[in-house]
C-alpha positions in Angstrom: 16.4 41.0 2.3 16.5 37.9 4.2 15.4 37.3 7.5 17.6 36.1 10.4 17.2 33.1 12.0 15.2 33.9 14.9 12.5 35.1 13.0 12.5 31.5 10.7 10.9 28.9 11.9 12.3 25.2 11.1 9.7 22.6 10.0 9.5 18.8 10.3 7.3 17.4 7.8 5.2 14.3 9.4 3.1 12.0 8.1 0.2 10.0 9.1 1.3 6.8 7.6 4.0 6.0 4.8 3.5 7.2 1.3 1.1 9.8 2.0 3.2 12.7 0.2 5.4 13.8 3.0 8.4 14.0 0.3 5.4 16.2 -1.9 4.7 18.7 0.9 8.4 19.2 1.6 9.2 20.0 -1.9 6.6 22.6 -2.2 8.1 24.3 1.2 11.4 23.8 0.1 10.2 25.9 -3.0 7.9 28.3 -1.1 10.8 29.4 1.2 13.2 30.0 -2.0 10.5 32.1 -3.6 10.7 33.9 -0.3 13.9 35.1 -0.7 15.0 32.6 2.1 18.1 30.1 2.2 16.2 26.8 3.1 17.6 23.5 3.8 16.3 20.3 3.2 16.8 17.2 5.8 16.0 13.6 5.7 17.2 12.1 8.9 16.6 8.2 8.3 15.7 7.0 4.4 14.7 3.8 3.6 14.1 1.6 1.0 16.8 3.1 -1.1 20.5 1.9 -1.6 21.8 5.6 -1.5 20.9 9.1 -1.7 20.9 9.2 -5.4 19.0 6.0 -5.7 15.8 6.5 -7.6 13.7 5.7 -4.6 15.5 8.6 -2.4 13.3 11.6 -1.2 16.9 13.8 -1.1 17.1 12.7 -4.7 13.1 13.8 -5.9 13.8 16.9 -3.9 16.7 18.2 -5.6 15.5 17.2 -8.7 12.6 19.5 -8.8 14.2 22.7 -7.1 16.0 25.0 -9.2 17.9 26.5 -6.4 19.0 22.2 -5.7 20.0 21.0 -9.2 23.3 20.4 -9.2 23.7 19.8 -5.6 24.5 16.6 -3.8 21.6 14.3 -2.8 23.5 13.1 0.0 24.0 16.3 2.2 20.5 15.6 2.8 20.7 12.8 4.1 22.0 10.8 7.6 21.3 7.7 7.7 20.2 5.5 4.3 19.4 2.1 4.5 18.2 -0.2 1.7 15.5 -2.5 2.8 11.9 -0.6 2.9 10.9 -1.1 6.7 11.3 1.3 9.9 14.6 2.9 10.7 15.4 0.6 13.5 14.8 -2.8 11.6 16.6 -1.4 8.3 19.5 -0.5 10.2 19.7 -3.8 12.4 19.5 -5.5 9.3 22.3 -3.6 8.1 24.6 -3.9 10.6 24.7 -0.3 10.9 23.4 1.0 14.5 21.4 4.5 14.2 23.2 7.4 16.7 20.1 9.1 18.0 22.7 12.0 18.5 24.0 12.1 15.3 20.6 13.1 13.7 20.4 16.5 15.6 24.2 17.5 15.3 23.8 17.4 12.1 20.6 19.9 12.7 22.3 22.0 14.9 24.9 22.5 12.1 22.4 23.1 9.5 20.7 25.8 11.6 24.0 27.6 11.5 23.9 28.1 7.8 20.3 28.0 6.4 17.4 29.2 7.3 14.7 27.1 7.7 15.2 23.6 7.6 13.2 21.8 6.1 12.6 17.8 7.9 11.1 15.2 6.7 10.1 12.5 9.2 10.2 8.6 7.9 7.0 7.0 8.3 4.9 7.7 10.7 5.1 9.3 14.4 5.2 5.8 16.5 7.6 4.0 13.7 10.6 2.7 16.2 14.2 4.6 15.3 15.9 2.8 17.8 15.0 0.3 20.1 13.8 2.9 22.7 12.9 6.1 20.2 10.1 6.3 18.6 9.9 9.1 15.0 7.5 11.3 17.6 10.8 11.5 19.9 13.2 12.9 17.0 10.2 15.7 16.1 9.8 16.7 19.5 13.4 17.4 20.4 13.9 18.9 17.0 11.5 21.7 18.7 10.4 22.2 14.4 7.2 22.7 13.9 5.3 20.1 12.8 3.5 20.1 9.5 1.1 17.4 9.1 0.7 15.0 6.2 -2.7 12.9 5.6 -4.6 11.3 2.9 -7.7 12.8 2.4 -9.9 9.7 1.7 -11.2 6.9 3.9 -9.3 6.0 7.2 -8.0 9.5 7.3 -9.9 10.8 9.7 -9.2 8.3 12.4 -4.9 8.4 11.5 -5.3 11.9 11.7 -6.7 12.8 14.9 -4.7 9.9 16.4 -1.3 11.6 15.1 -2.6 15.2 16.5 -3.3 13.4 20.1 0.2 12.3 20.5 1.8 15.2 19.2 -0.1 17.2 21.7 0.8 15.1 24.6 4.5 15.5 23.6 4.0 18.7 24.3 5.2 19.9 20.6 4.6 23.1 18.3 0.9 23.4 17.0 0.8 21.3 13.7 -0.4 22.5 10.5 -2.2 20.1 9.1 -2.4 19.1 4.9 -4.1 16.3 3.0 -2.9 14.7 0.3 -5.0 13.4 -2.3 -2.5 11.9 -5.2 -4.7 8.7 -6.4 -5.3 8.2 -9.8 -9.2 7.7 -8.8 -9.8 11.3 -6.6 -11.7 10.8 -3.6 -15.6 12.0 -3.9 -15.6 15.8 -2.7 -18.2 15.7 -0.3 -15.9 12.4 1.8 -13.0 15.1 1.8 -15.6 17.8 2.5 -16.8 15.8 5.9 -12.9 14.1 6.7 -12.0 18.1 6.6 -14.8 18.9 9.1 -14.2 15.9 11.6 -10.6 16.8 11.9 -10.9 20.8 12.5 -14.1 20.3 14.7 -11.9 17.6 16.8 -8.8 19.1 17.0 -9.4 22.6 16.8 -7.2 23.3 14.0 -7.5 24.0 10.3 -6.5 21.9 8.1 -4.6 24.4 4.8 -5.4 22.7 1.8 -5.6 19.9 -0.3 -3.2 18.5 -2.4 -4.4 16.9 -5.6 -2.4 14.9 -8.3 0.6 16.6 -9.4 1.9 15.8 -13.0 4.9 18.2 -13.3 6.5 18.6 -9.9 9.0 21.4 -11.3 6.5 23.6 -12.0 3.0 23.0 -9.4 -0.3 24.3 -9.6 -0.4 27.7 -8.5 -3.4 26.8 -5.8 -0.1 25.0 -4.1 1.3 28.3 -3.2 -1.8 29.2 -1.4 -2.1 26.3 0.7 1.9 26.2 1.3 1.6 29.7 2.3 -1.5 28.7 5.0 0.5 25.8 6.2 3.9 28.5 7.2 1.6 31.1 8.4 2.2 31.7 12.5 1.5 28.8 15.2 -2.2 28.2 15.6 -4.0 27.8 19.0 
């Protein structure tokens, strides 16, 4: 039996920089939530660096590719705006000649949330990458009121990029984040540098970080330990 919307929450997948496996994480929700029994929907407000949805660089494109419930449907529902050079939203779009609508974005939500249950965002770049010339990427999370699921690398840097992301999205005033890291290298980081970036972030921010994400080689059929860390990063608002 599936659950009605007020008892699904909607998450926006964020990341702490670009390429850190934000387009990863939301596949394996989008996937979690159709286990479920749910009727998820998967959103991409702003992509760049691809010359349309069905482009071989679109997220829209790797996520339906690797959900059963998704093959067969069209890329480009997914997607609002999609613009081909590889740079922010706002530059990609000047550069375009094709000025982003900040409303446009959350209409488009709204109307999603009237049909599926939960949506599924994923953020471009990071949380301070300009949309517009007066939006910032934290802007479109916070007035999305999703809850924000937290993508980092797990090696070097990650620590500082992490905590930074978690300070911001606390003085916006948003949902508690979960928090994930990725760790898709071909060269894993040692275990005891994750071991030690794990314990700076939870003893600085005060929240658990789910899991860790290693190297996936079939992204139709993930390791079963991503299940488990999928199913800590849903589990009710912490804090």
């Amino acid at each position: 039996m599936e659950r009605s919307r007020n008892q699904v929450d909607d998450f926006f997948v964020i990341g702490t920089d670009t390429g850190v496996g934000k387009s990863v994480v939301s596949l394996l929700l989008m996937r979690h939530f159709y286990d479920q029994g749910l009727r998820p929907f998967y959103l991409k407000p702003f992509q760049t660096g691809c010359v349309n949805p069905y482009d071989a660089d679109s997220d829209a494109r790797f996520v339906y590719s690797h959900v059963d419930a998704l093959r067969g449907g069209d890329p480009a529902d997914s997607v609002v705006y999609c613009f081909p050079e590889p740079k922010a939203p706002f530059f990609a779009a000047r550069n375009a000649h094709k000025p982003i609508d900040i409303s446009l974005p959350q209409a488009v939500l709204s109307g999603k949330r009237l049909e599926y249950a939960p949506v599924v965002l994923e953020a471009a770049g990071g949380l301070m990458v300009p949309i517009t010339e007066t939006d910032l990427m934290i802007d479109i999370v916070a007035a999305t009121g999703a809850r924000p699921v937290l993508v980092a690398r797990a090696g070097l840097g990650t620590i500082n990029h992490t905590l930074l992301s978690l300070k911001i999205l606390k003085q916006r005033g948003t949902r508690t984040p979960s928090i994930v890291f990725v760790d898709a290298s071909q060269t894993p980081t040692p275990d005891d540098m994750v071991r030690e970036n794990i314990e700076a972030v939870e003893k600085f921010s005060g929240i658990r970080v789910s899991g860790v994400i290693q190297k996936i080689d079939d992204f139709s059929n993930p390791p079963e330990y991503c299940r488990q860390i999928v199913q800590q990063l849903t589990m009710p608002d912490q804090g």
